[in-house]
N, CA, C and O atoms as CSV, one atom per row, in Angstrom:
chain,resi,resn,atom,element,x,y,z
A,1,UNK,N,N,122.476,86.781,132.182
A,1,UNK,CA,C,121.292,86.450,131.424
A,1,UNK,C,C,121.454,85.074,130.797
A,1,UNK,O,O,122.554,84.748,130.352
A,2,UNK,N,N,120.283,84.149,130.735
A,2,UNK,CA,C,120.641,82.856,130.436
A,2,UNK,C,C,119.574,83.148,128.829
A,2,UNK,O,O,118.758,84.038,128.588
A,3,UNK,N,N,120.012,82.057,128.045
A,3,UNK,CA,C,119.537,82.044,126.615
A,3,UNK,C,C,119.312,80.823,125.927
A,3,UNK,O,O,120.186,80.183,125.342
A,4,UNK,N,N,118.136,80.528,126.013
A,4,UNK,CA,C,117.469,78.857,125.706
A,4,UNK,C,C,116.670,79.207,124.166
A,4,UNK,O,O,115.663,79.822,123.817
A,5,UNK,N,N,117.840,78.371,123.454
A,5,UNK,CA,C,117.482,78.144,121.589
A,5,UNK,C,C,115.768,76.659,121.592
A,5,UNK,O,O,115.569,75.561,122.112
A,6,UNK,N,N,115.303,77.228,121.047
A,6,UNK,CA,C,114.550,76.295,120.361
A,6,UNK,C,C,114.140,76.269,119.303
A,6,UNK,O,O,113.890,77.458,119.104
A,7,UNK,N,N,113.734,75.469,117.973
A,7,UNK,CA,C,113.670,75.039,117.042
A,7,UNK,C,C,112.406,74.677,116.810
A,7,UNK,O,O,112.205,73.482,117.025
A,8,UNK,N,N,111.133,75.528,116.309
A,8,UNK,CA,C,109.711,74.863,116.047
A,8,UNK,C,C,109.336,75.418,114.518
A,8,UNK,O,O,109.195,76.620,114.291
A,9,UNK,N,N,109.213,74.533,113.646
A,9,UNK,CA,C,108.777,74.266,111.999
A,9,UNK,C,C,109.761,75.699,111.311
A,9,UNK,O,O,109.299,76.531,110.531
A,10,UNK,N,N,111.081,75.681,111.811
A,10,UNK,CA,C,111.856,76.211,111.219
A,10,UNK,C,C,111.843,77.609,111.547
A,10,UNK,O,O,112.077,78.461,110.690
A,11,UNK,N,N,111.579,77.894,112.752
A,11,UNK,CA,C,111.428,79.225,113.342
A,11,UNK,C,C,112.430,79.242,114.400
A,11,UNK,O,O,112.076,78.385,115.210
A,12,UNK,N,N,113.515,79.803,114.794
A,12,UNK,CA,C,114.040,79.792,115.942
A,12,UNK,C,C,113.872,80.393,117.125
A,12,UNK,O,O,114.195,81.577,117.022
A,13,UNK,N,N,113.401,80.027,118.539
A,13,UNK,CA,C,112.743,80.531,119.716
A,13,UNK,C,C,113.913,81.032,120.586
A,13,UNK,O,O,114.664,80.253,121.174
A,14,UNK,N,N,114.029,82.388,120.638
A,14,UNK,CA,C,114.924,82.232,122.140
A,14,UNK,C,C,114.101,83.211,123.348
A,14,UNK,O,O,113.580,84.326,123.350
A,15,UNK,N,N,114.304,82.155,124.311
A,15,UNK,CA,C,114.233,82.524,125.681
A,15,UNK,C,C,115.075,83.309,126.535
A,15,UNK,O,O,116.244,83.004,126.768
A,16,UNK,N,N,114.419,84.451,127.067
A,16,UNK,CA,C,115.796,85.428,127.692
A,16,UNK,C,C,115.302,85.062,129.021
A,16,UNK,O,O,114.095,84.826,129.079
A,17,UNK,N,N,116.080,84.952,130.257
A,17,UNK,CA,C,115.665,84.981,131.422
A,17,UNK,C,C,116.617,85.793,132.037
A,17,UNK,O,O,117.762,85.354,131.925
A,18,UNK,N,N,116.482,87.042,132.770
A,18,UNK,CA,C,117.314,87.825,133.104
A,18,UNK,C,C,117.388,89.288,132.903
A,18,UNK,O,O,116.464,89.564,132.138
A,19,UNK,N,N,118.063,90.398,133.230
A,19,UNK,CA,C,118.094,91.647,132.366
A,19,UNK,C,C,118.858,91.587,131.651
A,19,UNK,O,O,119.899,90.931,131.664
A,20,UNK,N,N,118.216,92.659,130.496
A,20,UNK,CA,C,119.286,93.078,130.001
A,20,UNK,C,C,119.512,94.494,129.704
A,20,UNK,O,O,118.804,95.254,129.043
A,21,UNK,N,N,120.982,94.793,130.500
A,21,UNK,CA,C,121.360,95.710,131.003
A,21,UNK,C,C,122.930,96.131,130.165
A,21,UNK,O,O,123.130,97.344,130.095
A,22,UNK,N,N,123.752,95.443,129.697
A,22,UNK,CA,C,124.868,96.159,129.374
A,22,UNK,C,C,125.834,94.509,128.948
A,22,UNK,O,O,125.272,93.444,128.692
A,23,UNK,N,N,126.814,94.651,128.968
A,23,UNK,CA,C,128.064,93.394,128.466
A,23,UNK,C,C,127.583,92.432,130.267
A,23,UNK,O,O,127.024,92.727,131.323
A,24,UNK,N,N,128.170,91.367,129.714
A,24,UNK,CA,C,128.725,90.421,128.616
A,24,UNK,C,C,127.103,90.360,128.258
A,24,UNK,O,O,127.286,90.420,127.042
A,25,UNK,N,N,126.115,90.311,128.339
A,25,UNK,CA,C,124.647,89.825,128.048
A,25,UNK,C,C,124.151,90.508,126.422
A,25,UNK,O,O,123.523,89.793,125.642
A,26,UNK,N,N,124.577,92.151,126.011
A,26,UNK,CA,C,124.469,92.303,124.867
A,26,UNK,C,C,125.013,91.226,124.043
A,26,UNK,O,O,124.364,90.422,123.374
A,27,UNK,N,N,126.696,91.329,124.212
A,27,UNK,CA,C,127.278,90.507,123.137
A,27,UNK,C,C,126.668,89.567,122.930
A,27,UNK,O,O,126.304,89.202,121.811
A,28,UNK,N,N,126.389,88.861,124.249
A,28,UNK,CA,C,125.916,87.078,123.551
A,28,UNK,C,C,124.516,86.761,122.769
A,28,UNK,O,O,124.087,85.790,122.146
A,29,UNK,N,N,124.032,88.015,123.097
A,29,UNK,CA,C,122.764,88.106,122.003
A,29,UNK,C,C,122.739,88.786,121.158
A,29,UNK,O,O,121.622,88.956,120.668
A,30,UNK,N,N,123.930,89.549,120.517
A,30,UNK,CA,C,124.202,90.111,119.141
A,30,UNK,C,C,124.966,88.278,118.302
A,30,UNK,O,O,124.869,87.885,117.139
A,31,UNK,N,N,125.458,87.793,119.174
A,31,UNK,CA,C,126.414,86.788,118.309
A,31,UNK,C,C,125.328,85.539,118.243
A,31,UNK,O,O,125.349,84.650,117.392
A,32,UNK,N,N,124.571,85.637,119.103
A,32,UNK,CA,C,123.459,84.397,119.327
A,32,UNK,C,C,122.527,84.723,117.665
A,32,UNK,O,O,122.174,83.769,116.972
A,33,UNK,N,N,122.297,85.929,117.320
A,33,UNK,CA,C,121.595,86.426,116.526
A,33,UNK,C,C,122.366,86.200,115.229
A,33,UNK,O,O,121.779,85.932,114.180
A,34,UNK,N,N,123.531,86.299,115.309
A,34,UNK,CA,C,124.400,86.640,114.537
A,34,UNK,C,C,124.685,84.962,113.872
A,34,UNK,O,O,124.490,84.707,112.684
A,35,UNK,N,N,125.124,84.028,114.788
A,35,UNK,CA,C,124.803,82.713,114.247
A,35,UNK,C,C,123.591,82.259,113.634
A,35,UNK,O,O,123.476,81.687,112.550
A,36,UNK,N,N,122.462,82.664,114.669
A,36,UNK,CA,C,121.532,82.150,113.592
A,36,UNK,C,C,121.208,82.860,112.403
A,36,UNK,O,O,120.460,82.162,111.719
A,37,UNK,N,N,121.457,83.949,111.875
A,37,UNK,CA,C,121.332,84.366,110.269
A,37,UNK,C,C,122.199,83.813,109.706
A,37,UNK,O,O,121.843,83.349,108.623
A,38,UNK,N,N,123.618,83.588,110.074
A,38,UNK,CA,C,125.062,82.537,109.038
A,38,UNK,C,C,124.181,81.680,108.813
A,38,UNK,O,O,123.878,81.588,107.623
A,39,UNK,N,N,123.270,80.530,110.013
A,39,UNK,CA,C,122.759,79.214,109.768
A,39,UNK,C,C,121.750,79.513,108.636
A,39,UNK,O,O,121.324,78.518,108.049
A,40,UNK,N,N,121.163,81.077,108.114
A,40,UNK,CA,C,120.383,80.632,107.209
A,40,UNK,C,C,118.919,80.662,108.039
A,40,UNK,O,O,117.797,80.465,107.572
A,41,UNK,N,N,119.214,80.903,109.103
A,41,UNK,CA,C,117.424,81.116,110.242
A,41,UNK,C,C,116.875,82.123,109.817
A,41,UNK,O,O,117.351,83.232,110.059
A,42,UNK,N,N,115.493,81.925,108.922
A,42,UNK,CA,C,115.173,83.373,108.656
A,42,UNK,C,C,113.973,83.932,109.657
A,42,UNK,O,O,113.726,85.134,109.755
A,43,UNK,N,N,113.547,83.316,110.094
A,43,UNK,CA,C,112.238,83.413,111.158
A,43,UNK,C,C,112.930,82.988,112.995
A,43,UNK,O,O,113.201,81.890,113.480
A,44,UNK,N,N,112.988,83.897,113.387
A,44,UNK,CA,C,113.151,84.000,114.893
A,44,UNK,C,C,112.531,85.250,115.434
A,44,UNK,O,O,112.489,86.452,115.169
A,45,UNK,N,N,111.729,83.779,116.970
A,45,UNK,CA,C,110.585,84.834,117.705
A,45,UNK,C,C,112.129,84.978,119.006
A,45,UNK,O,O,113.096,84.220,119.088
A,46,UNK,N,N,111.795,86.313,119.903
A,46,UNK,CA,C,112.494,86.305,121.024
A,46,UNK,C,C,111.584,86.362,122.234
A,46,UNK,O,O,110.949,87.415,122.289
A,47,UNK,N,N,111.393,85.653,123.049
A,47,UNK,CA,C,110.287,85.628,124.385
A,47,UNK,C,C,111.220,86.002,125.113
A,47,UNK,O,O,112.283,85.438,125.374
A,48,UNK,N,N,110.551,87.591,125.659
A,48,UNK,CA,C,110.955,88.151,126.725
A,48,UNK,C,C,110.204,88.272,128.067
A,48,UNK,O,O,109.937,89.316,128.662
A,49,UNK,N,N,109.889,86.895,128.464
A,49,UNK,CA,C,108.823,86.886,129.725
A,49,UNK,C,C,110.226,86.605,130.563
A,49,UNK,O,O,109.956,86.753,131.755
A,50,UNK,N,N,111.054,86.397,130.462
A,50,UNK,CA,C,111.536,86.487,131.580
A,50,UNK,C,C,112.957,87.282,132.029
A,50,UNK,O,O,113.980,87.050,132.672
A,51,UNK,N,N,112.229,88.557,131.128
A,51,UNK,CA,C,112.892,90.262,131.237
A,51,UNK,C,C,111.817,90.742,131.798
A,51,UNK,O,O,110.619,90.779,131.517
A,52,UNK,N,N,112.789,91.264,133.033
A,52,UNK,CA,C,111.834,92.757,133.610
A,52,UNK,C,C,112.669,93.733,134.002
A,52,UNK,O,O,112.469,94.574,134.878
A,53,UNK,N,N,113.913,93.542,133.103
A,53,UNK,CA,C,113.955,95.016,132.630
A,53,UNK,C,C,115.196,95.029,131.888
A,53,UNK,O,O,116.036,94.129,131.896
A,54,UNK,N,N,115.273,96.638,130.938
A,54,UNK,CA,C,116.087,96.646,129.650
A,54,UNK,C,C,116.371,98.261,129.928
A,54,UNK,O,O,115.612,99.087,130.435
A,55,UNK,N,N,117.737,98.430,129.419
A,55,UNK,CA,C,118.345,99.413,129.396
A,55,UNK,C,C,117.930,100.151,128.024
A,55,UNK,O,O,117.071,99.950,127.166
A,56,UNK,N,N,119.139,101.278,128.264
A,56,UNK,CA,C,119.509,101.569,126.716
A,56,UNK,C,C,120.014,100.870,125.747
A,56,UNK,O,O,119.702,100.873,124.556
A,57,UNK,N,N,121.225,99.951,126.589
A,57,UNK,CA,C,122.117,99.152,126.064
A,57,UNK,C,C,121.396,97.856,125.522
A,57,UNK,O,O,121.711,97.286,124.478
A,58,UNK,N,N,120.388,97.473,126.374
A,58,UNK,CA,C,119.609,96.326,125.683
A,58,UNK,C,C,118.504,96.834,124.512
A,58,UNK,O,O,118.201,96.084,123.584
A,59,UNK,N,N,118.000,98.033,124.638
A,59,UNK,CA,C,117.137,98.523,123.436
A,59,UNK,C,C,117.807,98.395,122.757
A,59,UNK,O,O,117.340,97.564,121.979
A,60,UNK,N,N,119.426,98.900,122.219
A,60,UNK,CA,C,120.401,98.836,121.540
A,60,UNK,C,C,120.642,98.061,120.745
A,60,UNK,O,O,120.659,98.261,119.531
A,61,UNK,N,N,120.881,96.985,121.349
A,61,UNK,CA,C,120.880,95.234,121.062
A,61,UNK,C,C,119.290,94.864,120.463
A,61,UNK,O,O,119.110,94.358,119.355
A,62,UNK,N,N,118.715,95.048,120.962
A,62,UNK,CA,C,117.425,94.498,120.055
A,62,UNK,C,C,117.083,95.183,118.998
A,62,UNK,O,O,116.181,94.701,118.312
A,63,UNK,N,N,117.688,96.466,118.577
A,63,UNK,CA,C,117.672,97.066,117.564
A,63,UNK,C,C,118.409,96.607,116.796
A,63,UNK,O,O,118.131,96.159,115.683
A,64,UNK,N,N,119.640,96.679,117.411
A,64,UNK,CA,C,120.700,95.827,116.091
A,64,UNK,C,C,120.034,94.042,116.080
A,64,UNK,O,O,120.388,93.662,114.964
A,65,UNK,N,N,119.665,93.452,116.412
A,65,UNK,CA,C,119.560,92.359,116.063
A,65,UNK,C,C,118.420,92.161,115.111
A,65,UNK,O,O,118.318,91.188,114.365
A,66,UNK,N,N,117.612,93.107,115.188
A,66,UNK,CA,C,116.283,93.559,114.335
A,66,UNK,C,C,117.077,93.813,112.594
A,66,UNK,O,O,116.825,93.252,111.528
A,67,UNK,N,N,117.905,94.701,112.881
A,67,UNK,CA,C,118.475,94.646,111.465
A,67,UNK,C,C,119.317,94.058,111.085
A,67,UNK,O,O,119.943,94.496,110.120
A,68,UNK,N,N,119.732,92.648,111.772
A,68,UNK,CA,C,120.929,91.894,111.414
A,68,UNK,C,C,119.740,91.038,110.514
A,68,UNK,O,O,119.827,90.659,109.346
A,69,UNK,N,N,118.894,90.914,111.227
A,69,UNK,CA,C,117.951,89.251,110.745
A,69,UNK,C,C,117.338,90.155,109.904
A,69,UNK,O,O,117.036,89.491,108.912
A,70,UNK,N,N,116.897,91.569,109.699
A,70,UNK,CA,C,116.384,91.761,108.567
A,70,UNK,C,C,117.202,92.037,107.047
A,70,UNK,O,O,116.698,91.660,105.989
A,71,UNK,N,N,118.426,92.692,107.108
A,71,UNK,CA,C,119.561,92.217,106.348
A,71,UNK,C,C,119.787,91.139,105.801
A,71,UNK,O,O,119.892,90.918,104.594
A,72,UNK,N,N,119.881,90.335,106.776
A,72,UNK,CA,C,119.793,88.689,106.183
A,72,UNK,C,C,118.533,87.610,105.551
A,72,UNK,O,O,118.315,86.399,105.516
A,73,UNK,N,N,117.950,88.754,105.141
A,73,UNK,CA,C,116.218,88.186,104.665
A,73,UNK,C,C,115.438,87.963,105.572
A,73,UNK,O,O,114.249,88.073,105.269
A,74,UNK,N,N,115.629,87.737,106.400
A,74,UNK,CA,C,114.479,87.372,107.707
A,74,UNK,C,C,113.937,88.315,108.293
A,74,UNK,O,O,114.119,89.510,108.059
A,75,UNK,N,N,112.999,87.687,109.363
A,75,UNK,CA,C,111.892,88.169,109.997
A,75,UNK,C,C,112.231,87.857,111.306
A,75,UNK,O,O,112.595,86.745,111.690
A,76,UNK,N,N,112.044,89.340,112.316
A,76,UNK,CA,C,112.379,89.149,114.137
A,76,UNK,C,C,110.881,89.320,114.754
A,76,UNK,O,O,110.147,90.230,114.370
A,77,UNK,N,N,110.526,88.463,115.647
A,77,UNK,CA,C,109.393,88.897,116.238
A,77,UNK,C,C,109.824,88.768,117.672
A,77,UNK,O,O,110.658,87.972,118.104
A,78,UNK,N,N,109.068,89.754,118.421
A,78,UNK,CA,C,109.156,89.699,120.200
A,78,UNK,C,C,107.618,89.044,120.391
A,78,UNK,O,O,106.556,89.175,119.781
A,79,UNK,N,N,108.178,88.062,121.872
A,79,UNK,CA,C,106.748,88.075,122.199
A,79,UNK,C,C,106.984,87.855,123.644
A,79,UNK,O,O,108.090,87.478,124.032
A,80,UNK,N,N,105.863,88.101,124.575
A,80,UNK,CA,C,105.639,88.604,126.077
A,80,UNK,C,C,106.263,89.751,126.444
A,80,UNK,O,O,106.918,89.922,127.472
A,81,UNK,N,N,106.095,90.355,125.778
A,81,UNK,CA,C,106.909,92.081,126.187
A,81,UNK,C,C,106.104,92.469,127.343
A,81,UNK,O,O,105.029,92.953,126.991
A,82,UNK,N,N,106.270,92.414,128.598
A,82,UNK,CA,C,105.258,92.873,129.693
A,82,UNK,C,C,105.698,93.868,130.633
A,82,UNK,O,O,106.866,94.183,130.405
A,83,UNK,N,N,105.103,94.582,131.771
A,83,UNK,CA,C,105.802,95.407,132.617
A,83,UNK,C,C,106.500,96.521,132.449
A,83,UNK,O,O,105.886,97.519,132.074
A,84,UNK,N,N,107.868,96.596,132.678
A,84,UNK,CA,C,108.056,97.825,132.716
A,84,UNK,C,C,108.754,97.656,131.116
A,84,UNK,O,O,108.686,98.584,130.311
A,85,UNK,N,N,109.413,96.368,130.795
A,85,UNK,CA,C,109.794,96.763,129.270
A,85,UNK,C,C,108.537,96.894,128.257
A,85,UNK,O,O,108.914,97.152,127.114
A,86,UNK,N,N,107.156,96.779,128.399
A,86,UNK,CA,C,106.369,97.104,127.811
A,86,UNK,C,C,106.170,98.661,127.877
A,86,UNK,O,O,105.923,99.375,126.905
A,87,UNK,N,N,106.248,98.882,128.571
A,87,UNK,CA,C,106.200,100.563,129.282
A,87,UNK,C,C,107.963,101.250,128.783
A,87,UNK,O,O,108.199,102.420,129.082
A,88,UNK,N,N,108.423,100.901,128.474
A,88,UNK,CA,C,109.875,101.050,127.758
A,88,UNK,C,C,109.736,101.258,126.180
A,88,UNK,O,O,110.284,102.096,125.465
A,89,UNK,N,N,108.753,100.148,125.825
A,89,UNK,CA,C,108.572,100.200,124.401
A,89,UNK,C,C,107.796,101.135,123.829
A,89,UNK,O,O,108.034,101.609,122.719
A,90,UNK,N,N,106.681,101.503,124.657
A,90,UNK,CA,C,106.182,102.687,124.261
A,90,UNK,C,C,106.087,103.830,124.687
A,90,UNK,O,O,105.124,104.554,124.436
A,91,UNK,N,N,107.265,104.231,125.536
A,91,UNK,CA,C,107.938,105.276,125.730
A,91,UNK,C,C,108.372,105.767,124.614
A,91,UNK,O,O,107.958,106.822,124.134
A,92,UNK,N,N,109.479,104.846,123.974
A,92,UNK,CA,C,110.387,105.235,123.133
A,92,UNK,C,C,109.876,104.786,121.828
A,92,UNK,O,O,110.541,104.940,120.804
A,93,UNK,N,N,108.671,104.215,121.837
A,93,UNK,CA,C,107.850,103.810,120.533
A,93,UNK,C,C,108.068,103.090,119.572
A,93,UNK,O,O,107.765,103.168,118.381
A,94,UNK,N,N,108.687,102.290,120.239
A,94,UNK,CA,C,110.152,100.697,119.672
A,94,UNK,C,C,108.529,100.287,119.415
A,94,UNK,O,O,108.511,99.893,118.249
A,95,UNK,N,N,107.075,100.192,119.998
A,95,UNK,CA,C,105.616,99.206,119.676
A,95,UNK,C,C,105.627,99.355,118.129
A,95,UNK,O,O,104.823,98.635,117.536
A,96,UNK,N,N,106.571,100.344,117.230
A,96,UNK,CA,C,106.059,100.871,116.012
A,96,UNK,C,C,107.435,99.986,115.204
A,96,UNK,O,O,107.369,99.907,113.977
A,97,UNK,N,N,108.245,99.556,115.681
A,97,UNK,CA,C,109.203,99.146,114.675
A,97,UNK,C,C,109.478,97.987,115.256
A,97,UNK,O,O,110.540,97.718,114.696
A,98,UNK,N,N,109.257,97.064,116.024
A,98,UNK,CA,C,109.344,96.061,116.290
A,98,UNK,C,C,107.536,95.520,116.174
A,98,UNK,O,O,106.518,96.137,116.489
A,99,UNK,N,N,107.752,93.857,115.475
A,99,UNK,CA,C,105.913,93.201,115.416
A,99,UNK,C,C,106.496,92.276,117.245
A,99,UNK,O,O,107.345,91.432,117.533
A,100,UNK,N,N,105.806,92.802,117.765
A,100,UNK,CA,C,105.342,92.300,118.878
A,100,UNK,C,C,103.844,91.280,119.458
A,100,UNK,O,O,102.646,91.548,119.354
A,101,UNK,N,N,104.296,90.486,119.861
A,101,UNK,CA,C,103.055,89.314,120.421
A,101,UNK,C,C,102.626,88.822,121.617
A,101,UNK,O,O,103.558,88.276,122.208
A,102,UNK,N,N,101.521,88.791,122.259
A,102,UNK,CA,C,101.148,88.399,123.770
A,102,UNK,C,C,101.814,86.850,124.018
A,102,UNK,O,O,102.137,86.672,125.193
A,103,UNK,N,N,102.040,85.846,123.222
A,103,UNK,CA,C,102.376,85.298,123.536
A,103,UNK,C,C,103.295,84.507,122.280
A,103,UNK,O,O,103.134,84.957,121.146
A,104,UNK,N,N,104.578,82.944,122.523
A,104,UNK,CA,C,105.066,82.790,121.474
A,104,UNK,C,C,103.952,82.083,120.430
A,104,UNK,O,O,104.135,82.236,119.222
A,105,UNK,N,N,102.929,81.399,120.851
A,105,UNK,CA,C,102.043,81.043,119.937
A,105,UNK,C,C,101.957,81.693,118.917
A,105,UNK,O,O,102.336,81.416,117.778
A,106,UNK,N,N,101.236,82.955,119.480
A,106,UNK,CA,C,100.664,84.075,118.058
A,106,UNK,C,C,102.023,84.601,117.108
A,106,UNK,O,O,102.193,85.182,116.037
A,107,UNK,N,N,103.032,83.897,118.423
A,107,UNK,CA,C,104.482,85.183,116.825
A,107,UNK,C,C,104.895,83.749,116.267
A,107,UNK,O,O,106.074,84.012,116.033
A,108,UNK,N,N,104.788,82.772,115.990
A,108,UNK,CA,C,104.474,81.376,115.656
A,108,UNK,C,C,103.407,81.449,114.432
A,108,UNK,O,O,103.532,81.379,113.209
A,109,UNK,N,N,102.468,81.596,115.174
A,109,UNK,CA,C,101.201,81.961,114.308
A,109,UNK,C,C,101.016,82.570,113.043
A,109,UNK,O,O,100.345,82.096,112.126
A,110,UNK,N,N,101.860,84.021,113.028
A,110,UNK,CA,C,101.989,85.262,112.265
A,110,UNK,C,C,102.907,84.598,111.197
A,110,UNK,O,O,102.800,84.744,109.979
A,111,UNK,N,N,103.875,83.802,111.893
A,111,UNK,CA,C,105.118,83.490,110.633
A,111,UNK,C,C,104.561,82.615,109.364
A,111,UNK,O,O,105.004,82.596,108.216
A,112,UNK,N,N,103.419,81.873,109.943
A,112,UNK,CA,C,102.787,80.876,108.955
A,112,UNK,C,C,101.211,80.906,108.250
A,112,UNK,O,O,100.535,80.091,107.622
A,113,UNK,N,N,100.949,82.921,108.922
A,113,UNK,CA,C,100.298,83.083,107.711
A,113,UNK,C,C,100.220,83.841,106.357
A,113,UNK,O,O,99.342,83.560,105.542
């Protein structure tokens, strides 16, 4: 899984491209998460357009990273949840504890109103 940081009016963007399915790809996005709350990032969106598909092990991980950044004062938003991990999310009804967005605009949007 590859993982592209970006930086817009103090929000941190990451890009997943890939599954996520189990190690090494959890870790690096528990520690990816995990740096940016040390840095003090309190607003990070995660765009998952280029996941099509998530385990247990990755629900896992986005759970814990949900309460790392909320622990640390901040706010996690998903956005492009599509396909079958959309159909994942409300299986297991993660649509109710995660704020989810059609696109990163609107989870952009949400942080600055």
């Amino acid at each position: 899984m590859q993982i592209k940081e970006k930086v817009d009016s103090n929000v941190a963007i990451l890009s997943f491209k890939g599954d996520l399915l189990g190690e090494p790809d959890t870790s690096n996005v528990r520690d990816k998460i995990h740096s940016l709350v040390s840095d003090n990032m309190k607003r990070i969106v995660i765009d998952l357009s280029g996941v099509n598909y998530m385990n247990s092990s990755g629900i896992g991980t986005l759970i814990a990273c949900l309460a790392t950044v909320t622990a640390g004062g901040g706010e996690l938003r998903l956005a492009n949840v599509g396909g079958k991990v959309q159909n994942l999310f409300v299986i297991t009804q993660l649509v109710k504890v995660f704020d989810t967005y059609e696109t990163v605009e609107r989870a952009l949007a949400n942080f600055k109103e």
